[in-house]
N, C-alpha and C positions, 0 to 999 in steps of 0.2 A: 662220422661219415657224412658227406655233404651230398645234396642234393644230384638224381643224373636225371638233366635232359637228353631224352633219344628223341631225334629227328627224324621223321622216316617222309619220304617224296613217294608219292603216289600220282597217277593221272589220272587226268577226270573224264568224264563221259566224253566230252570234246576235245579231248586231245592237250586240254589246258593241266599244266601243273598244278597240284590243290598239296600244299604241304599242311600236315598234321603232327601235333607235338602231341608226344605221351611224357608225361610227367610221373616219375617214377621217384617218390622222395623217400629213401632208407631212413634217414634218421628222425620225419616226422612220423610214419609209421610205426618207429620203435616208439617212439615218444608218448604215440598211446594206444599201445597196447594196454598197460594197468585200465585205461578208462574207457572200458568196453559202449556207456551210454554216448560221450564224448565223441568217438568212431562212429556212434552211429546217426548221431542226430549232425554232426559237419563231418559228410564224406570228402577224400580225399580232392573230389573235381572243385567243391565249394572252399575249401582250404587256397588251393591253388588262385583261385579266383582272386583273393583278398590282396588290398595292398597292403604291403612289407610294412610299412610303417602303421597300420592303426594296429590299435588294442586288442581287438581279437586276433588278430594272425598272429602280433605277439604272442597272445596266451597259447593259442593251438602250436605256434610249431617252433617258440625257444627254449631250448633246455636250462634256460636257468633256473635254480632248485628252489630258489623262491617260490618262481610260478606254482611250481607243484601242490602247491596247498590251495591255491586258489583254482587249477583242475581237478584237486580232491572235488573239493564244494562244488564245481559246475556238475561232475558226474555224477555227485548226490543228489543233487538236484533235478538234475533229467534223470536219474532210475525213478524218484520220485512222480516223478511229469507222464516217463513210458509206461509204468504200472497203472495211472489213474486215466490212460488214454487220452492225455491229456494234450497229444503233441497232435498241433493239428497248424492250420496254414497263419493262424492270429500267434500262436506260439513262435512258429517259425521266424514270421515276419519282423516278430518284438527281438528275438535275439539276434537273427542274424544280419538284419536289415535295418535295425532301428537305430535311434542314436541312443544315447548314453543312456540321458532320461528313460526311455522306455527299457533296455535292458536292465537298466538297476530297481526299476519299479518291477520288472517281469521274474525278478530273483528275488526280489522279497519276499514277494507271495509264497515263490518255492520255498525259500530260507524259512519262510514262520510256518507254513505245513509242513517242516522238517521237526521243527522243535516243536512242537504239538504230537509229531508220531513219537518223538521223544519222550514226550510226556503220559499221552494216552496209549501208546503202543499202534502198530502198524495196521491201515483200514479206520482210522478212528475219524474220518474224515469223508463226506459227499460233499465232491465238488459240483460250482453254479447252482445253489440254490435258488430258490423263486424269491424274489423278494417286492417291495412296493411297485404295486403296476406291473410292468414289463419288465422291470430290473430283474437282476440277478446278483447276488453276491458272490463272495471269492469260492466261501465252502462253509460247509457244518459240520461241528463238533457233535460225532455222535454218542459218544460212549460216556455221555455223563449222563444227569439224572434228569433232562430233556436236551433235544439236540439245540445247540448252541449257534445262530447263524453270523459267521463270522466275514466284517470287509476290511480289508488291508488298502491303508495309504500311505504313499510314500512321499512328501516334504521337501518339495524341491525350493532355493531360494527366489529364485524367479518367478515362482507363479502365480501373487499376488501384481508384481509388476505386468505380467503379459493379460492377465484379467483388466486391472485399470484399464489400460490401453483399447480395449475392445469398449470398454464403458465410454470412457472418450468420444469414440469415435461416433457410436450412436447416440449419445448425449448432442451431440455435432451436428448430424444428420436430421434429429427430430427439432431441435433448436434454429434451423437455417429455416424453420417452416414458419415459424413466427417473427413477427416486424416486432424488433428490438433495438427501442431510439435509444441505449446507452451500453456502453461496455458491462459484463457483468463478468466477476472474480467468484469460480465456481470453484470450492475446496472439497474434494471428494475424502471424508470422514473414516466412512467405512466403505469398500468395497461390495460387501454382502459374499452372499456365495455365487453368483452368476450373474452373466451379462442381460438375461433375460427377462429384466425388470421393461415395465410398461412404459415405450418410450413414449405412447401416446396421454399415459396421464403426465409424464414430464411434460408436453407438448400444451399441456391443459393448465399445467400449474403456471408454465409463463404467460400464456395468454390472462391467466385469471389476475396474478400478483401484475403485472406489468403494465397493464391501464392503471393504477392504483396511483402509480409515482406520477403528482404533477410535477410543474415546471420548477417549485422550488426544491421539490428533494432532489431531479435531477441536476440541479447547481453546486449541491452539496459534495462536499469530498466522497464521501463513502456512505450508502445507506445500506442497514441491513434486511435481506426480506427472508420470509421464513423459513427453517429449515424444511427441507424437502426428505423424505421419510418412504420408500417403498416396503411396506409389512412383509411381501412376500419373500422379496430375495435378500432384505437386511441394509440394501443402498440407503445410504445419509450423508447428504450435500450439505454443505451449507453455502448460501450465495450472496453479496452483497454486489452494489455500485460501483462504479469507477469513473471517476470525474475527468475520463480520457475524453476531448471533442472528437466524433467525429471526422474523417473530409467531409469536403463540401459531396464529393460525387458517390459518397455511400448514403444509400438512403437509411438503409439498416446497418448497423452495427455490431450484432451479433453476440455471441459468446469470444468476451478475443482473451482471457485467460482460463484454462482450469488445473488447478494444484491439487497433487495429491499428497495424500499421506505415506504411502506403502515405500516410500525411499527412505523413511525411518523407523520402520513397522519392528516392533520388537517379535520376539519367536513367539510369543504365546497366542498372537493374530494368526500370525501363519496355520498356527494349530487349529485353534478354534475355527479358522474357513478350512481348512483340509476335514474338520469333523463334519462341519453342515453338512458339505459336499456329499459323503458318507454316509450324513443321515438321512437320506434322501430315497436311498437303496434300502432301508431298513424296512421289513415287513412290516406292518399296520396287526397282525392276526395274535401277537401277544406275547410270542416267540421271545426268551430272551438274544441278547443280540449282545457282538463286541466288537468295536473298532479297533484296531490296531495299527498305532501310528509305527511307520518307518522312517529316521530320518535321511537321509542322504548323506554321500561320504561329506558333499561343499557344506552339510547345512546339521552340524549335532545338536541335540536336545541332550537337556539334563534334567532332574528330579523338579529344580525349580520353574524350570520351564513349563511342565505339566501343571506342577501344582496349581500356577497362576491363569494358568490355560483353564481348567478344569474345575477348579473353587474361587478362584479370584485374585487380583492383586491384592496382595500385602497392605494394611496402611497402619498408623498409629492413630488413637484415638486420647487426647489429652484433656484432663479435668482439670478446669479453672474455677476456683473462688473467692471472689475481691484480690483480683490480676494473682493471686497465690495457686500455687496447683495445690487443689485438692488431696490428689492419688497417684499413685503411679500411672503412666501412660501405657493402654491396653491395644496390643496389637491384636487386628482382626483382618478378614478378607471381604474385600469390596464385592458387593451382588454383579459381578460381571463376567463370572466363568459360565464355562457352556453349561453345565449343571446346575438345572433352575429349577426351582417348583413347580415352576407351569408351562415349560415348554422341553422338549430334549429329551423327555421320560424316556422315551422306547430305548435308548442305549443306555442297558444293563451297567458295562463298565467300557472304558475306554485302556488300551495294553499298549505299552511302548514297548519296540523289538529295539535292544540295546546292542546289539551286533554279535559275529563269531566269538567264539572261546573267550565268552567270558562266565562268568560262575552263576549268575543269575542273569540271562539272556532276557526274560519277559518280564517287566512291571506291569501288573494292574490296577488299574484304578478305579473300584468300585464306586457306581454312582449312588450316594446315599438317597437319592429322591428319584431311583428308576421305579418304574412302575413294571419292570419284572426282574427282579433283581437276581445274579449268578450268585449261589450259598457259596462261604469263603471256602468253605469244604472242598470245592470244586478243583483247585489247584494249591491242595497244601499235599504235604509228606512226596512232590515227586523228585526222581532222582534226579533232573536236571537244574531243580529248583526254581520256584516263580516267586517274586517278592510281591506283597500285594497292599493297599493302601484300602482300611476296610472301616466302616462306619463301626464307632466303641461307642456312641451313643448322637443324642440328638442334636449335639453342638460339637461334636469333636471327631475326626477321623484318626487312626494308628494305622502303623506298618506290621505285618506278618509275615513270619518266612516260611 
């Protein structure tokens, strides 16, 4: 049955005609009825409102039976959302207003508080915890054997590249304040985790290295000056010379290239800045704590992706004696995952949410050197099953089902 518009004319206080449409649609109504939360969180007037062609109005008002599974999942989700009180104007806004990015990040959340009721049973969760400062995290895992404060990130590919761009700019801004006689080639290394590094020690470091170059390094092709390093947010430039003159009518010549790295950043960057971000929110008071990476449907992770992320890149190590090798070459992981001796403690373990219907939805990745570590106990024998990656001793991690 298709849609009936009734047209009805009415007059208005002034004698002026004011027509009004009542939109009367049968077969969206039927449509969902089964999903009683669906009905209630996008009423029929906000339906109507949507243009015919985006994603949502698809979902809400086409019958094909595909959809159907993916309106299971929204109304699991929002009964989830209405029971925890959790539907309020930031909620709203994220699904019905938002672009993609924020819906799929705002269904995450819901999707892995689902499979945690899954697993701990229904109520096993306070949502917004207190967390560093004023933060707050997603929610708390209560019903294990301390509450467990949990924050969900979702991995979008882009977001490494719209960070640069912000660094950029203000690297731009604080650099235009210092008289700079030669072109300088700035390669942004790492990104860090925010734009919020000191543009004014940046503003200090060129004043300090840049009296330094007399006349003959600046004749020179390329001279390198020292890497630039901010401890708090993780930024690392590196900058050399560029033997460009010059006009005659600039007095200063500025920053005139900076390159970055994040246009061939492999996946396990993307993760380790989605963690920092994250770690940032983690309470300080002793609490174990779990991240939980989401990837996006543009941007999947796999087993190796974490691993590299979280213990290290892979490398070989080769024994030679008189040009003969020694021994066979021993693979090991390089000191550069987020899991350090001496920094990163506070997160217990880091979880990747592997998506719907699959058999082991959650991996975890226990942190062998957290300073309040989740017991593997915590997520074995459940019926939806959680795979889990746990310290067998002090050199070696295994997998658990």
């Amino acid at each position: 049955m298709q849609g009936i518009h009734i047209h009805i004319m009415e007059r208005g206080d002034k004698g002026g005609e004011v027509e009004k449409m009542k939109v009367e649609n049968g077969s969206q109504s039927e449509l969902l009825v089964p999903y009683e939360f669906i009905a209630r969180f996008f009423p029929s007037e906000f339906i109507s409102s949507l243009k015919e062609d985006s994603d949502l109005h698809r979902l809400l008002v086409d019958d094909n039976p595909k959809h159907d599974i993916w309106r299971k999942e929204l109304n699991d989700c929002l009964e989830l959302a209405y029971r925890y009180d959790l539907v309020n104007a930031d909620l709203e806004s994220r699904l019905k207003k938002g672009d993609r990015e924020s819906w799929q990040a705002t269904m995450n959340e819901l999707r892995v508080a689902k499979i945690l009721e899954g697993l701990f049973g229904v109520g096993c969760l306070l949502w917004r915890p207190k967390g560093r400062g004023k933060k707050v995290g997603e929610f708390q895992l209560i019903k294990t054997y301390e509450p467990i404060f949990i924050e969900v990130k979702t991995i979008f590919p882009r977001d490494l590249e719209k960070l640069e761009q912000r660094i950029i700019d203000k690297l731009m801004r604080y650099a235009e304040q210092v008289s700079i006689p030669i072109f300088l080639n700035v390669i942004i290394e790492n990104v860090g985790s925010t734009e919020s590094f000191s543009g004014i020690k940046f503003k200090d470091y060129l004043k300090s290295e840049l009296p330094k170059l007399g006349s003959t390094e600046l004749e020179k092709e390329s001279i390198k000056l020292p890497d630039y390093h901010d401890k708090k947010t993780g930024l690392y430039l590196k900058i050399e010379t560029l033997a460009i003159k010059p006009k005659k009518e600039e007095k200063n010549c500025h920053i005139g290239i900076i390159g970055g790295g994040v246009k061939t950043i492999v996946n396990e960057q993307y993760i380790k800045h989605s963690l920092s971000k994250a770690y940032t929110q983690l309470p300080t008071t002793g609490q174990p704590c779990l991240i939980i990476i989401c990837p996006s449907t543009a941007f999947p992770l796999d087993e190796d992706d974490m691993l590299n992320a979280l213990l290290g890149n892979l490398a070989v190590r080769y024994y030679f004696s008189n040009v003969k090798m020694a021994k066979k070459p021993e693979t090991f992981r390089k000191p550069d995952g987020f899991f350090q001796i001496r920094r990163n403690r506070r997160v217990s373990a880091v979880g990747l949410y592997k998506g719907r219907n699959i058999e082991k939805p959650l991996e975890i990745y226990h942190n062998p050197v957290g300073a309040n570590p989740i017991p593997d106990s915590t997520f074995m024998d459940m019926k939806e099953g959680v795979r889990q990656l746990v310290k067998a001793n002090n050199q070696e991690m295994k997998w658990i089902n």
